[in-house]
C-alpha positions as CSV (number, residue, x, y, z in Angstrom):
1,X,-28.9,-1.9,57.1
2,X,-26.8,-5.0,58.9
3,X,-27.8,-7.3,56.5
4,X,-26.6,-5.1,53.7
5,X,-22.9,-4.6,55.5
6,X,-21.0,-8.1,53.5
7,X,-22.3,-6.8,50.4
8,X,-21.5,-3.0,51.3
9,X,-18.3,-3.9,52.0
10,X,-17.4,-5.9,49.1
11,X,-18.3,-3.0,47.0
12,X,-15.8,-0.7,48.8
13,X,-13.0,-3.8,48.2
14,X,-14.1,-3.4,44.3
15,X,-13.6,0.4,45.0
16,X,-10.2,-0.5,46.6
17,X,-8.9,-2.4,43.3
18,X,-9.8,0.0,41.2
19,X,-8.2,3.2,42.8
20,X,-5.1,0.4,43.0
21,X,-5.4,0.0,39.1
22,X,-5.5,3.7,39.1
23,X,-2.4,4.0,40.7
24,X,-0.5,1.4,38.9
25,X,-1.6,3.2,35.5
26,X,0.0,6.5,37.0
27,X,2.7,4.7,37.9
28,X,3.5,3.2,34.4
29,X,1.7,5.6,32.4
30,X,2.5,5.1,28.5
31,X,0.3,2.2,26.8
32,X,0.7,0.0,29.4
33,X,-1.4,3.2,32.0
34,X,-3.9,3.2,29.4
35,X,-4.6,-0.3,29.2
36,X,-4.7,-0.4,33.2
37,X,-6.9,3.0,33.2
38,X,-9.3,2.0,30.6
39,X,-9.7,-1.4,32.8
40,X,-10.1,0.5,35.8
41,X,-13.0,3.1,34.2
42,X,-14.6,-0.7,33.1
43,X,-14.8,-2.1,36.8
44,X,-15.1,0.7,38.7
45,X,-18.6,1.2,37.1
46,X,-19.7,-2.9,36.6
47,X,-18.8,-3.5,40.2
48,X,-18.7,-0.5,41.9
49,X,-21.4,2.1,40.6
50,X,-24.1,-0.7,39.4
51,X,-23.9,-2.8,42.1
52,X,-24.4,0.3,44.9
53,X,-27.2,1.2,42.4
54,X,-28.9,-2.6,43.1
55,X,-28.2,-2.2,47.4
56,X,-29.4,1.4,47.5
57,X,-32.6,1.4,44.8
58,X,-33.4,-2.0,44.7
59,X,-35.3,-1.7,41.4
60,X,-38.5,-3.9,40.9
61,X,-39.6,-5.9,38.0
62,X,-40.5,-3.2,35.7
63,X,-37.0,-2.0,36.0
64,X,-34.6,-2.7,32.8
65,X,-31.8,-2.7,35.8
66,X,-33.3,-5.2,37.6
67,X,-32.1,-8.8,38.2
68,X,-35.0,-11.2,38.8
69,X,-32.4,-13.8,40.2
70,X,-30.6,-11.5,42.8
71,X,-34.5,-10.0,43.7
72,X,-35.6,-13.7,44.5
73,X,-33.9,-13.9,48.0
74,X,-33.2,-10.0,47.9
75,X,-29.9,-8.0,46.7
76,X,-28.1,-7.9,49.9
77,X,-27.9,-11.9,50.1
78,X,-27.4,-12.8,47.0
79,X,-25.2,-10.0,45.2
80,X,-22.4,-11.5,48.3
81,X,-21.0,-14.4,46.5
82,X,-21.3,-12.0,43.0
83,X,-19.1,-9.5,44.3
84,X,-16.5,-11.9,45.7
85,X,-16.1,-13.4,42.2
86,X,-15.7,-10.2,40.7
87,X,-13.1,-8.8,43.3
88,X,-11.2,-12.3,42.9
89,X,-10.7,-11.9,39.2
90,X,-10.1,-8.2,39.8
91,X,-7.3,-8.7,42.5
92,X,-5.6,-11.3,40.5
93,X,-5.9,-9.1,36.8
94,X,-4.1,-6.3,38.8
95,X,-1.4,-8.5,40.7
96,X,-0.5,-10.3,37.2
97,X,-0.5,-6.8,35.9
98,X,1.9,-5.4,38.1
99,X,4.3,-8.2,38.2
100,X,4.4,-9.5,34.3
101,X,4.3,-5.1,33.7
102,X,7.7,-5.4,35.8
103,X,9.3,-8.1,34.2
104,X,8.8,-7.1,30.9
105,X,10.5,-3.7,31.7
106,X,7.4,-1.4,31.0
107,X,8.6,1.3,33.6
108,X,11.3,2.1,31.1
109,X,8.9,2.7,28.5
110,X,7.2,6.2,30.7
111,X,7.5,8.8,28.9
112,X,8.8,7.5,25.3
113,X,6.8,7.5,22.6
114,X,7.1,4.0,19.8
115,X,10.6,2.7,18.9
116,X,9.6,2.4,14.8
117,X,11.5,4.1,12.7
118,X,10.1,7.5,10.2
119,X,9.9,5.1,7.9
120,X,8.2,2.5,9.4
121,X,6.3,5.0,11.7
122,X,5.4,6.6,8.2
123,X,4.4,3.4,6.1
124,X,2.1,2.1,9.5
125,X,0.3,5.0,9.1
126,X,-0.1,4.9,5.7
127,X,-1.3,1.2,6.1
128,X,-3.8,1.9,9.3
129,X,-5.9,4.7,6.4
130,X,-6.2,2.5,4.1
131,X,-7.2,-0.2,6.4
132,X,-9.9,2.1,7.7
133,X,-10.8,3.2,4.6
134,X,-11.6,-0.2,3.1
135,X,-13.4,-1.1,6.6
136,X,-15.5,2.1,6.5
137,X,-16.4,1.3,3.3
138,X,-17.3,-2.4,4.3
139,X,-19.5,-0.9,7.3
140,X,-21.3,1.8,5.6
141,X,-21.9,0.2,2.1
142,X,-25.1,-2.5,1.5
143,X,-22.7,-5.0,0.8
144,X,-24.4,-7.7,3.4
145,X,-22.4,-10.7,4.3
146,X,-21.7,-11.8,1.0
147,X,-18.0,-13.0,1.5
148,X,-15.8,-13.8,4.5
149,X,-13.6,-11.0,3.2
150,X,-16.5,-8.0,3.6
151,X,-16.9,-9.6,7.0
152,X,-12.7,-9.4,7.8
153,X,-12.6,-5.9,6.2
154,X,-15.6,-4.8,8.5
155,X,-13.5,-6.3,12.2
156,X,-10.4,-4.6,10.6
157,X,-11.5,-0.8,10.2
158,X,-11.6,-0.3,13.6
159,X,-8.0,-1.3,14.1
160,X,-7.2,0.3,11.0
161,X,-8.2,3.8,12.3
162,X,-6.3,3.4,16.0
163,X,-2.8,2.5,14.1
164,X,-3.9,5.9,11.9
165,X,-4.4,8.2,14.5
166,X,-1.5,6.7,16.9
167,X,0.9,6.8,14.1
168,X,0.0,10.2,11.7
169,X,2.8,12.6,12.1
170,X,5.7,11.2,12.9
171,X,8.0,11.6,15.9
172,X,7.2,15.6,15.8
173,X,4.7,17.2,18.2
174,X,1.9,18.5,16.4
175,X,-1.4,19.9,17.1
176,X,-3.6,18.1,19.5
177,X,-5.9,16.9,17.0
178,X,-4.3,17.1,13.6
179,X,-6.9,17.2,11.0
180,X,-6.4,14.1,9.3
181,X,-7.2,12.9,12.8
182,X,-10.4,14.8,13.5
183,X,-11.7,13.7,10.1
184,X,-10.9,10.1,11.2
185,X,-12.5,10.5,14.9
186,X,-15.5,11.9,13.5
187,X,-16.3,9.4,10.5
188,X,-16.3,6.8,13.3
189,X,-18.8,8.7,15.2
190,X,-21.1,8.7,12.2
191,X,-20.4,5.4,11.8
192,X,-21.0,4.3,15.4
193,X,-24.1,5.8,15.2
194,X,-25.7,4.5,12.3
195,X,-24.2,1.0,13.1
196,X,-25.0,1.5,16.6
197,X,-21.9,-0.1,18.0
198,X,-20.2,1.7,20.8
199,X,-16.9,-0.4,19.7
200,X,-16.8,2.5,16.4
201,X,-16.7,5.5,19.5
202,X,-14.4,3.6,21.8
203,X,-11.5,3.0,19.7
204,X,-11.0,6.4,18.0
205,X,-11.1,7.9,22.0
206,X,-8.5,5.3,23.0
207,X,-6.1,5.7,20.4
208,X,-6.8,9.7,21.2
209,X,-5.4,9.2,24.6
210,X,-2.9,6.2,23.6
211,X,-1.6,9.4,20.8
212,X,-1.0,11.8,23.8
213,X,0.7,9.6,26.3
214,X,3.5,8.9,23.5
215,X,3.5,12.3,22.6
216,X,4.7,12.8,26.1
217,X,2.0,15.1,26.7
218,X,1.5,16.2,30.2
219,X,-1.4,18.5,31.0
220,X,-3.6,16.2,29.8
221,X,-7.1,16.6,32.6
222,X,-9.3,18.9,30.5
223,X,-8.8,16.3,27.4
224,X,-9.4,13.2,29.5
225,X,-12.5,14.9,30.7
226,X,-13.5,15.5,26.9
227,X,-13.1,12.1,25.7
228,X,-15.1,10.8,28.9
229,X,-17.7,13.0,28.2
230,X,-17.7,12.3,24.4
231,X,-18.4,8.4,25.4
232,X,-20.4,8.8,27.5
233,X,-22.7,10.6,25.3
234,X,-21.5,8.2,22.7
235,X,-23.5,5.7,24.9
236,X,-26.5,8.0,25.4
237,X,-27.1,8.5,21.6
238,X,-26.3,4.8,20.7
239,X,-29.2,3.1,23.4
240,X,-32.4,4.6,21.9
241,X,-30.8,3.1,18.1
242,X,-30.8,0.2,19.5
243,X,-34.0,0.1,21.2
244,X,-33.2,0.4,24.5
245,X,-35.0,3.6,26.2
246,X,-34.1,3.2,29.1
247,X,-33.7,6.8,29.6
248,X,-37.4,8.0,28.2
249,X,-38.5,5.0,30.4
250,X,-36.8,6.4,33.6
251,X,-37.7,10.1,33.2
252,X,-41.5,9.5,32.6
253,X,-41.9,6.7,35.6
254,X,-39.7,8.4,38.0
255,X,-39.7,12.5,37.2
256,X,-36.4,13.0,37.5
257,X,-33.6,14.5,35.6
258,X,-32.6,14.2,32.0
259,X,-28.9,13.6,33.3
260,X,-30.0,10.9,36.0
261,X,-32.2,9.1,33.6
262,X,-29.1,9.0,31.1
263,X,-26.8,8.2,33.5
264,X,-28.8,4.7,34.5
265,X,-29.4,4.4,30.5
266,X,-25.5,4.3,30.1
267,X,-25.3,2.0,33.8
268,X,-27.3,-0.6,32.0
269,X,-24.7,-0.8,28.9
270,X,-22.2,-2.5,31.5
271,X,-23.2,-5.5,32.2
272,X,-19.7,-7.3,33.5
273,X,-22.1,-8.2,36.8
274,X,-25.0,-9.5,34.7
275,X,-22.3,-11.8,33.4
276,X,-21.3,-13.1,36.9
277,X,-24.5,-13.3,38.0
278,X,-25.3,-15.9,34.9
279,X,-22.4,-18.1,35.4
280,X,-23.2,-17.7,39.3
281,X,-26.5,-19.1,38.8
282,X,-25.4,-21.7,36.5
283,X,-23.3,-22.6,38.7
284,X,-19.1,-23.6,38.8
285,X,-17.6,-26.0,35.8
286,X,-21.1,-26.2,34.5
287,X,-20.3,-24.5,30.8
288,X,-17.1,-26.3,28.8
289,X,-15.2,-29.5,29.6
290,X,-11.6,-29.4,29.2
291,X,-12.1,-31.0,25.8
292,X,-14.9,-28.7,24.5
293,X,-12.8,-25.4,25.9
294,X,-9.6,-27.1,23.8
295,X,-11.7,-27.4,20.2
296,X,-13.5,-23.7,20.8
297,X,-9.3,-22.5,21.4
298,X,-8.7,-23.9,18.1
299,X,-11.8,-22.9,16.0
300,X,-11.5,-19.3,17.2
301,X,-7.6,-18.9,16.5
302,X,-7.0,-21.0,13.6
303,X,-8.1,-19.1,10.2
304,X,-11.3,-20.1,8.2
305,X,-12.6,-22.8,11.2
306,X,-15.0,-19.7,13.4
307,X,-18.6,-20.5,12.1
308,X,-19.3,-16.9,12.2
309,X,-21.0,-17.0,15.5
310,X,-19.5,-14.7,18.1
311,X,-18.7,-15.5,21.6
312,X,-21.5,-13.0,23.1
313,X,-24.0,-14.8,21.3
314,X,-22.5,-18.0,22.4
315,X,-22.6,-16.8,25.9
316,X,-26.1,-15.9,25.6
317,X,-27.2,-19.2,23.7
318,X,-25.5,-21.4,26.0
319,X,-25.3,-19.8,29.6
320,X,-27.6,-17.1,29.5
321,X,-30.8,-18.7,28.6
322,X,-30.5,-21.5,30.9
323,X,-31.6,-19.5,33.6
324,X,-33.1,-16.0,31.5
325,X,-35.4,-18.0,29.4
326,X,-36.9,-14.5,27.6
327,X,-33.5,-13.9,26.4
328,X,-33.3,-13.3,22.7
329,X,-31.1,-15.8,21.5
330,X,-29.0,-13.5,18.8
331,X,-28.2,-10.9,21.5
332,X,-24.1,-10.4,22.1
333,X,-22.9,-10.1,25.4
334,X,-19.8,-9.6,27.2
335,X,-18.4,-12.5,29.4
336,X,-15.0,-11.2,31.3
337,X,-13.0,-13.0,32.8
338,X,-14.3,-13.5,36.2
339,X,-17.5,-14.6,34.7
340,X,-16.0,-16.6,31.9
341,X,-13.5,-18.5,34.3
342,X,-15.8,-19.2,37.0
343,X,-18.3,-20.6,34.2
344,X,-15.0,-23.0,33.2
345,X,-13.4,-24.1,36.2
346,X,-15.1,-22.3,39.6
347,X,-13.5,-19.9,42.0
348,X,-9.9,-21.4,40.2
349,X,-10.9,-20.5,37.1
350,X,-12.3,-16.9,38.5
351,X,-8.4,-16.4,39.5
352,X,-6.7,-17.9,36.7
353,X,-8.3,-16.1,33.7
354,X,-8.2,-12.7,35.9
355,X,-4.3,-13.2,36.1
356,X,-4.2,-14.5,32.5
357,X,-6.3,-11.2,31.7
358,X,-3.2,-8.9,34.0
359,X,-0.7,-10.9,31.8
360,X,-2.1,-10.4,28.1
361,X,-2.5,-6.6,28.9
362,X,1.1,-6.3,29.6
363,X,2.0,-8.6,27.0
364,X,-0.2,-6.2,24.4
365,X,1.2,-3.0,26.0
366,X,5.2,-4.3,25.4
367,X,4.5,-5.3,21.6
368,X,3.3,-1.9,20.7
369,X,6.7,-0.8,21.7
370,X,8.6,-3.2,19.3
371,X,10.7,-2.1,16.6
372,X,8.9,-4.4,14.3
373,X,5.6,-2.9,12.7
374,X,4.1,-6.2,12.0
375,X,4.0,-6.9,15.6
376,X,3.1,-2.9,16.4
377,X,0.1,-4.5,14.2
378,X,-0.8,-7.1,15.8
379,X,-1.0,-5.5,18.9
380,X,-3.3,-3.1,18.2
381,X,-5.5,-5.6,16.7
382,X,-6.6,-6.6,20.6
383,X,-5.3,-2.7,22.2
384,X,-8.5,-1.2,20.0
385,X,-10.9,-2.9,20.8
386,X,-13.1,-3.9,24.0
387,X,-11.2,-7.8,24.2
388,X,-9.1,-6.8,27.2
389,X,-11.8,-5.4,29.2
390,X,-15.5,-6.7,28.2
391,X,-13.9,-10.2,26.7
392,X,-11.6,-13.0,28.3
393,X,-9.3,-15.9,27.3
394,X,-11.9,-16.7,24.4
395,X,-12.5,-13.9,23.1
396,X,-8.6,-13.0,22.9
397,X,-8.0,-16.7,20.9
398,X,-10.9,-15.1,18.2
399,X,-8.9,-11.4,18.2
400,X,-5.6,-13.5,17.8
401,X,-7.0,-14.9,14.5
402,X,-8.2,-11.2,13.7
403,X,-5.0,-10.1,14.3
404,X,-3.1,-13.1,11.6
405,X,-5.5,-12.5,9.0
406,X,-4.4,-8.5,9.6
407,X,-1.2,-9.6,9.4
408,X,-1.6,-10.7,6.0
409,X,-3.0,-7.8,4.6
410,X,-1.2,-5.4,6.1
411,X,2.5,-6.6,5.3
412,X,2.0,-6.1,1.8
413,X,0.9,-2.7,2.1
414,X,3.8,-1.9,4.5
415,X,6.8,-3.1,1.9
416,X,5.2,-1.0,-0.5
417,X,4.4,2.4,1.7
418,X,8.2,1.9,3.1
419,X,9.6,1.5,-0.5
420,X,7.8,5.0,-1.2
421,X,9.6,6.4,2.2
422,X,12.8,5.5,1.5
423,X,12.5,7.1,-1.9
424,X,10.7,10.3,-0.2
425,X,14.2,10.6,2.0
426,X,16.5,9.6,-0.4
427,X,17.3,12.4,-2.7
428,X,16.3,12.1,-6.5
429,X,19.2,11.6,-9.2
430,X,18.0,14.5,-11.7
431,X,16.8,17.1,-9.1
432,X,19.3,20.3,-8.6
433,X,19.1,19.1,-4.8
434,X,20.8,15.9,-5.7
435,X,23.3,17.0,-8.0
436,X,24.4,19.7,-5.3
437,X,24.3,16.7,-2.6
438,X,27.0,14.3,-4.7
439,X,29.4,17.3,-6.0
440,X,29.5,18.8,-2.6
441,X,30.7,15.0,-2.1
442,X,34.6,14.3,-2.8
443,X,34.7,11.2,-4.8
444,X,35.0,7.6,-2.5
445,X,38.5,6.9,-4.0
446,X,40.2,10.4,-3.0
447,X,38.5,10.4,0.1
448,X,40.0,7.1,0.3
449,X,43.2,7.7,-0.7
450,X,43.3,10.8,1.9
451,X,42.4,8.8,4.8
452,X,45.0,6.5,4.1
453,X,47.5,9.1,3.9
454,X,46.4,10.4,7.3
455,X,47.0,7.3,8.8
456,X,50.7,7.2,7.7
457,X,53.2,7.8,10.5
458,X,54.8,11.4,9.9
459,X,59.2,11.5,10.0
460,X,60.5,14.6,10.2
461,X,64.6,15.2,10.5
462,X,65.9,18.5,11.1
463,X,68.7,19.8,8.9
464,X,71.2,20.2,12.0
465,X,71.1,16.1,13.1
466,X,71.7,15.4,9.2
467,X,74.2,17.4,8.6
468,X,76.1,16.3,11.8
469,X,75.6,12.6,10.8
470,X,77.3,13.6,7.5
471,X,80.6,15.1,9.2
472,X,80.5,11.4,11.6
473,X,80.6,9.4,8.4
């Protein structure tokens, strides 16, 4: 149990930074609480729950949980330096956090909802359904990868349906699941299931919450509870599509519970400390050179130069392998930024892309709060999705070029869907409303002339003074 104490301990330090996170979202609430809250959920079960799971059960080779590296010289040795990089990059993503949060002025944000316009508020929503309509059509269709655009369309829909259900009925509180809304959340279920992506559950569930928190809804536990559940389960349901039964596996070796066994089948889906361990074990400023991390920056944020491979499977090709050689080559998976930093540049870079990490989540959570629905856009490009918590500094340079190419097809739409507001409010020349409006109206130059006639300075002379300057003269 002594030799287990450094490692013990900097799981309670990861415990620590998360109940800070947990705080700080309280404090700001809003988008920006969100952001911090949704991080927080991430860590506290990658460094937290999965890594007390490794000291305590120290699972064996048959185990899917099980990490051949850490078991070589056993989990309490080698799972010290592991943790320290992760509570690094933690620390410094909450202190950046806090401090760009306060400069940006996001505590005067708690408790408002978005500073758009009806109109605006009205077209974005009009832009996010058919956004997600054209994506859900991409996703579910056998279209294949025929063009780049079925491929843009597909990364779009999820982003499309967030701006929908943040955005669908105006300034008003409504219901708490409108039925537009429901129809939305659940045709991303299906989706999610058949596509077996977890990113199709996780963003209708965040923009749920991200909803509420403008609405300046308050009693908001039994929801919270209800969307946790629903991903959870989300996770439980999308595992066996992918192959991965974990869960059967558990409850037939061990005996135990259903709930246990689907509890380490969703564990195994967060894999932010398999991550670490890989760029632990291939050790510090062993990945990209400055030159190589300069030309992937460009290819993944300029238009039209990303070869189509993503950054999980570059991870895996490149870091993973070198010291997993079983690992499938074509298998996504999730960096962060402690894992991607220390890769880059060591304990440095573990500290700097944490912070960098803080920053962008504050940066995301103050554009959604502009009065400019392009940028409202573009912030929700990287807000729904899993960039700001599973990715790092790479994997936001590929969702900034998701979010320009969204850019261009979503200002289009919005001069059109705020041309058909404006005409909506304005009232119509030949309808008995708008006659009544302009004859209830006086006409501009009387009401002119009226004004002006106000404004003149009033004389009045009593009879008595005139008739006694009379009788002087």
């Amino acid at each position: 149990m002594t030799s287990q104490a450094p490692a013990l301990a900097l799981v309670f330090l990861n415990f620590l930074v998360v109940v800070l996170q947990g705080r700080l979202a309280f404090k700001y609430r809003g988008v920006f609480g969100v952001v911090l809250g949704a991080n927080a959920a991430f860590s506290f079960i990658a460094f937290t729950i999965r890594p007390a799971y490794l000291l305590l059960a120290k699972p064996r080779d048959a185990d899917s949980l099980a990490d051949l590296r850490l078991l070589e010289s056993g989990y309490a040795s080698s799972l010290v330096p592991v943790l320290a990089i992760a509570a690094t990059a933690q620390i410094a993503f909450l202190v950046a956090a806090s401090v760009t949060g306060k400069r940006l002025g996001l505590l005067s944000h708690r408790g408002k909802g978005l500073m758009l316009t009806d109109v605006d508020r009205h077209a974005l929503a009009a832009t996010g359904l058919v956004l997600w309509l054209a994506g859900a059509l991409a996703r579910t269709l056998p279209l294949g990868d025929l063009t780049a655009s079925i491929t843009i369309l597909r990364s779009v829909g999820p982003v499309g349906a967030g701006v929908f259900i943040v955005c669908y009925g105006g300034t008003r509180r409504r219901a708490l699941m409108p039925l537009p809304v429901v129809v939305v959340v659940a045709t991303e279920a299906f989706i999610g299931i058949g596509a077996a992506s977890k990113t199709a559950f996780l963003v209708p569930f965040l923009a749920l919450v991200v909803r509420w928190v403008i609405e300046g809804r308050r009693r908001l536990a039994k929801p919270l509870l209800s969307v946790g559940l629903a991903a959870l389960a989300a996770f439980a349901i999308i595992q066996p599509l992918k192959g991965i039964n974990t869960a059967e596996v558990y409850e037939q070796r061990y005996g135990g519970s259903v709930v246990a066994a689907q509890a380490l089948s969703v564990l195994e889906r967060f894999d932010g400390l398999t991550a670490i361990v890989d760029a632990q074990a291939v050790g510090s400023n062993a990945w990209l050179n400055a030159g190589e991390f300069s030309q992937r920056i460009v290819q993944y944020t300029v238009p039209g130069m990303d070869d189509g491979v993503t950054l999980g499977q570059r991870w895996t090709r490149e870091v993973r392998t070198q010291t997993v050689p079983g690992q499938f080559a074509d298998v996504s998976l999730a960096a962060g930024y402690g894992a991607e930093g220390y890769a880059l540049w060591g304990p440095f870079g573990a500290v700097l892309w944490g912070a960098g990490g803080g920053a962008l989540a504050a940066i995301v959570s103050k554009g959604f709060y502009s009065r400019r629905a392009l940028l409202v856009v573009a912030s929700s490009t990287f807000l729904f999705s899993t960039v700001l918590f599973e990715l790092a500094i790479l994997g936001a340079a590929q969702q900034l070029n998701r979010a320009l190419l969204l850019g261009v097809l979503a200002w289009p739409m919005l001069q059109l869907f705020r041309a058909v507001a404006r005409n909506q409010n304005r009232p119509h020349a030949r309808s008995a409303t708008g006659r009544m409006q302009r004859m209830a109206r006086p006409p501009r130059r009387a009401e002119a002339r009226r004004s002006a006639l106000s404004r003149r300075p009033q004389y009045s002379v009593s009879t008595t003074e005139f008739s006694r300057q009379g009788s002087a003269k």
